[in-house]
N, C-alpha and C positions, 0 to 999 in steps of 0.2 A: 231625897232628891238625887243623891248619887248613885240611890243605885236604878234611878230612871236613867239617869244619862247612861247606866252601861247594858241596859235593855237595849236601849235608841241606840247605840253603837253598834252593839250585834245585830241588831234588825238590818240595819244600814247597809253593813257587809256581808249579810250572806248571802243573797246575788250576785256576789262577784269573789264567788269561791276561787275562782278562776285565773284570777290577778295575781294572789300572793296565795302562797298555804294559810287557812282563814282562820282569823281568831288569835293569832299569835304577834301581831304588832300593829303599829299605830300607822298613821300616814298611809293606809294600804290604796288611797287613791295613786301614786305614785305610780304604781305599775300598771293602770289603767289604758287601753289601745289609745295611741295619740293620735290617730289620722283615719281615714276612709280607705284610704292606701293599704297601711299596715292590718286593719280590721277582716280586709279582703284576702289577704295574705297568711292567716290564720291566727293574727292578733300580734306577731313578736315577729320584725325582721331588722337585723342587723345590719344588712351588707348594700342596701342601696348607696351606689355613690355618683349622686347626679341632681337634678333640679331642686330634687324633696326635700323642702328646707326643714319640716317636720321630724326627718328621719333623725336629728340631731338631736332630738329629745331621747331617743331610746339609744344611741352608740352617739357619742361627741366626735370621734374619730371620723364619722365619713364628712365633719363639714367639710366643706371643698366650695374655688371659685365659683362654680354654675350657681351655687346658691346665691351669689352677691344681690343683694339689693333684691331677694324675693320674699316677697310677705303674703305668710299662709293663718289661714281661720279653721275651723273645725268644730262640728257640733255634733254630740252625740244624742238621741233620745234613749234614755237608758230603759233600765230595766225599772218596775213599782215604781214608778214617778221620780226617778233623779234623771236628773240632768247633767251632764259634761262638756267641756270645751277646752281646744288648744290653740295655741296661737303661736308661732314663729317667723321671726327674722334675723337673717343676717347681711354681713356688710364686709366689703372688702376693702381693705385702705390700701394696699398697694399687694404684689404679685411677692414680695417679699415676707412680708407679716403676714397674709395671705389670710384669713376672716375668721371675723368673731362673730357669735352667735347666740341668741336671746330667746327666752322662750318662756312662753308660761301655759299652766294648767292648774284650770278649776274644777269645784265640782259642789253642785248644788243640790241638797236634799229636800228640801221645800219643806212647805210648813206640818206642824205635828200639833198636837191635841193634846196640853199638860192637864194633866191630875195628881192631886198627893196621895197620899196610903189611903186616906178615907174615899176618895173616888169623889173629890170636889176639885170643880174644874178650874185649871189657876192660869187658863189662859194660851195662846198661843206661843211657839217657838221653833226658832229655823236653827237648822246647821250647813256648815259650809267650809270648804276647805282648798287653799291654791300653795301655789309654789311657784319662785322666781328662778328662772335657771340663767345661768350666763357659761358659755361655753369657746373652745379655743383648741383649733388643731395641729400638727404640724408633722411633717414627713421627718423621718428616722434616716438622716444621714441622706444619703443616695440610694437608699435601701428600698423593696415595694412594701414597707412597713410606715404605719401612718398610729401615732399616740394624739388621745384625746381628750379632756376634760370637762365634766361637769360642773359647776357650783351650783348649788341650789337652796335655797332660801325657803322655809314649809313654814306656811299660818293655819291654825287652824278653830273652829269654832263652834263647840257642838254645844244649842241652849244658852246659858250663864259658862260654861267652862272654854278655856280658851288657853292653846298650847304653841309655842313658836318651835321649830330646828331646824338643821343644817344638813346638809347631806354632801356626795359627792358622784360624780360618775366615770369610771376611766374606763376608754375604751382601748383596742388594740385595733389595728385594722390590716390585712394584707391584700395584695392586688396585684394580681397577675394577669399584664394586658395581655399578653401572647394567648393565655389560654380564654380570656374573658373571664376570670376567675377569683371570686372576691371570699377571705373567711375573717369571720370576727370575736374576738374575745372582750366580754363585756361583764364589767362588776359595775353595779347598779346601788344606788341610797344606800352606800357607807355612810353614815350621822351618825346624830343625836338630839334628844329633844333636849333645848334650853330650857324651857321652862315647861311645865308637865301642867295636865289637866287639872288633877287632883292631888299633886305631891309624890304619885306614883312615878317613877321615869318608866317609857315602854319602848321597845326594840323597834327599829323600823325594818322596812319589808326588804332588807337585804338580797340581792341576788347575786347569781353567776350566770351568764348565759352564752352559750357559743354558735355563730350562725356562718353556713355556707349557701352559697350561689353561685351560678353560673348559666351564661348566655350561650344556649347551643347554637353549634357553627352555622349550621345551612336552615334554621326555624326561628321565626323572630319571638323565643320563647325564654325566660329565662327562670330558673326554678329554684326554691330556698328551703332549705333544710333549716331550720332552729333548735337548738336542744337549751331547755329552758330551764330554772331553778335544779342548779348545776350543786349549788350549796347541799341540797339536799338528797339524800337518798336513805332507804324509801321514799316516797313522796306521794304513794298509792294507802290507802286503807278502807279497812272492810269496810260495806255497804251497808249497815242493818236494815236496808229494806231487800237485801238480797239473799238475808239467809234463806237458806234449801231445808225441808226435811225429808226424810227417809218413809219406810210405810210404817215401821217402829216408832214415827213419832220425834225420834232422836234428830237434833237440829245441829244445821251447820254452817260456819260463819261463811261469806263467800274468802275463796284463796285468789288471790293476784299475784302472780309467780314471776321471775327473772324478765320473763319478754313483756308482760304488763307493764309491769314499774320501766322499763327504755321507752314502750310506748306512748305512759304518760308524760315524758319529758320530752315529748316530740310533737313539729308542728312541721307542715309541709304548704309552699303555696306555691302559685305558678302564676308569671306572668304574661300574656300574649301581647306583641306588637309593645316592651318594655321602652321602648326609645321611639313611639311615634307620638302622634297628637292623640290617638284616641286608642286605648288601653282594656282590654279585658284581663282581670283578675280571679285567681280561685285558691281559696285555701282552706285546711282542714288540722282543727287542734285536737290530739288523742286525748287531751287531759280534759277537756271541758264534753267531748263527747262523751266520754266514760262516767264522768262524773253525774251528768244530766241527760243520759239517757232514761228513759222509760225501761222496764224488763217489760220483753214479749211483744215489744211496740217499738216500729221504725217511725224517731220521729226526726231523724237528720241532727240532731246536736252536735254542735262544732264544726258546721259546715257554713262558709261565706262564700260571698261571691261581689263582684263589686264590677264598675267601670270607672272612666275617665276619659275626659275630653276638653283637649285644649282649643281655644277661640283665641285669635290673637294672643293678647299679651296676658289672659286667663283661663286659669284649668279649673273644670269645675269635676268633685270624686264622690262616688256613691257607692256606700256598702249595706248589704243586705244581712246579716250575721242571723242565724240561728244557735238559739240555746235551748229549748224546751216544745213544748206542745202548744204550751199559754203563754210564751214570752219571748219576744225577738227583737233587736236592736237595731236601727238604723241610721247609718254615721253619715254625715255633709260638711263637705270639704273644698277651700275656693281656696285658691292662691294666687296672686296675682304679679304677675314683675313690673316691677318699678323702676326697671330704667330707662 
């Protein structure tokens, strides 16, 4: 039985190589895109600092007033039949203590088809897995430096096994109104598991990430840099569906050199019309195109594209994300303000 549950776990995650380096810890829902926003944006942005109560899921640092009293939903259609959602709010109690921040993310694998070793069928069984986050900002002296935190709370449920932990998120955040210029430094699921599947304890999907932006002067456009899983490098390896051979027959692994490996830790997005009612988004991740491209065949992997449009006191967000040939995601995003 244990070693179906660790079939049914890598099944699970390797559609979403993309999230964490794959196969190397637990909780990897954690780093999953939290919004329509960020999705469109090329899956990871750190430096929004304004309505998006969402954002405070990925940097703790940008909470800020605008978010007071905004409560945002979010549904992903994933990839092979999973399903995701997130959900955010925050609250301001006075211009002093200035707001705290709540948020959760789940993720639904749906049901699976048990058999034992002999191939006798023992039944039905789901997995599924969330996290409670509670979060709190505050400005650095008189400084344009903004420190942030996460707590986070991880349940999780795969079959009969069933694992609880903890984690943490700090963020850094700078802001420079003169120039409209935002950069962010971001350590992401510091933890541990409390109580482990199987007895085993496993790492969780640790990160480092640092993201720049900035709102050019005379274009209502604002554009973000992310340089992602900062902990590691390399973070590129060969392809075995790309090795090359020679006319001798003689094979050869593919090479991913110096500018490769900077371009897998890069993600770029743009935003048009960043501070109106109705928003066009574009972004492009190097590590997930690379990863999921096709050889000899353009099929766009790693490319998004999204909208957004506010109606009164609701903003409704749509992203289109491409990963493959046969597989693409579509994220739905309401937020509504409640004051």
């Amino acid at each position: 039985m244990f070693r179906k549950i660790i079939t049914f776990y890598c099944l699970c995650f390797c559609p979403i190589i993309f999230a964490q380096i794959g196969g190397e810890h637990t909780y990897q829902f954690l780093n999953l895109i939290t919004s329509p926003r960020q999705a469109a944006l090329g899956g990871k942005v750190l430096t929004n600092v304004d309505y998006d109560v969402t954002q405070a899921l990925f940097n703790p640092a940008t909470i800020n007033i605008e978010m007071d009293n905004q409560l945002a939903v979010n549904y992903t259609n994933y990839l092979g039949g999973i399903s995701y959602g997130t959900a955010a709010y925050a609250y301001t109690l006075d211009r002093r203590t200035q707001t705290f921040h709540a948020g959760v993310t789940y993720i639904n694998y749906g049901s699976f088809d048990g058999y034992d070793e002999q191939g006798n069928a023992t039944g039905t069984f789901s997995g599924g897995e969330a996290a409670l986050s509670f979060g709190y900002a505050r400005q650095i002296g008189y400084s344009d430096f903004y420190l942030g935190g996460n707590i986070k709370l991880i349940s999780s449920k795969l079959e009969q096994y069933t694992s609880f932990g903890a984690a943490v998120d700090v963020g850094l955040l700078y802001i420079n109104e003169y120039l409209d210029f935002n950069a962010a430094l971001v350590i992401r699921n510091f933890g541990t598991q409390i109580t482990t599947y199987a007895g085993l304890k496993e790492r969780l999907p640790f990160e480092v990430s640092l993201g720049l932006s900035q709102k050019l002067e005379n274009v209502p456009i604002r554009w973000h840099v992310t340089f992602e899983n900062l902990q590691q490098w390399p973070i590129a390896s060969s392809n075995p569906a790309r090795i090359t051979s020679d006319l001798n027959g003689n094979q050869s692994d593919e090479k991913v050199g110096f500018l490769g490996q900077v371009i897998r830790h890069t993600i770029l997005g743009a935003e048009l019309f960043p501070e109106g009612g109705f928003n066009i988004r574009l972004g492009y991740n190097f590590r997930r195109g690379e990863e999921l491209r096709i050889v000899d065949q353009r099929n766009f992997s790693g490319l998004s594209a999204g909208i957004s449009i506010k109606m009164n006191k609701m903003r409704f967000s749509y992203t289109h994300a491409k990963y493959t040939s046969a597989a693409n995601s579509n994220f739905f995003g309401l937020q509504i303000d409640l004051n």
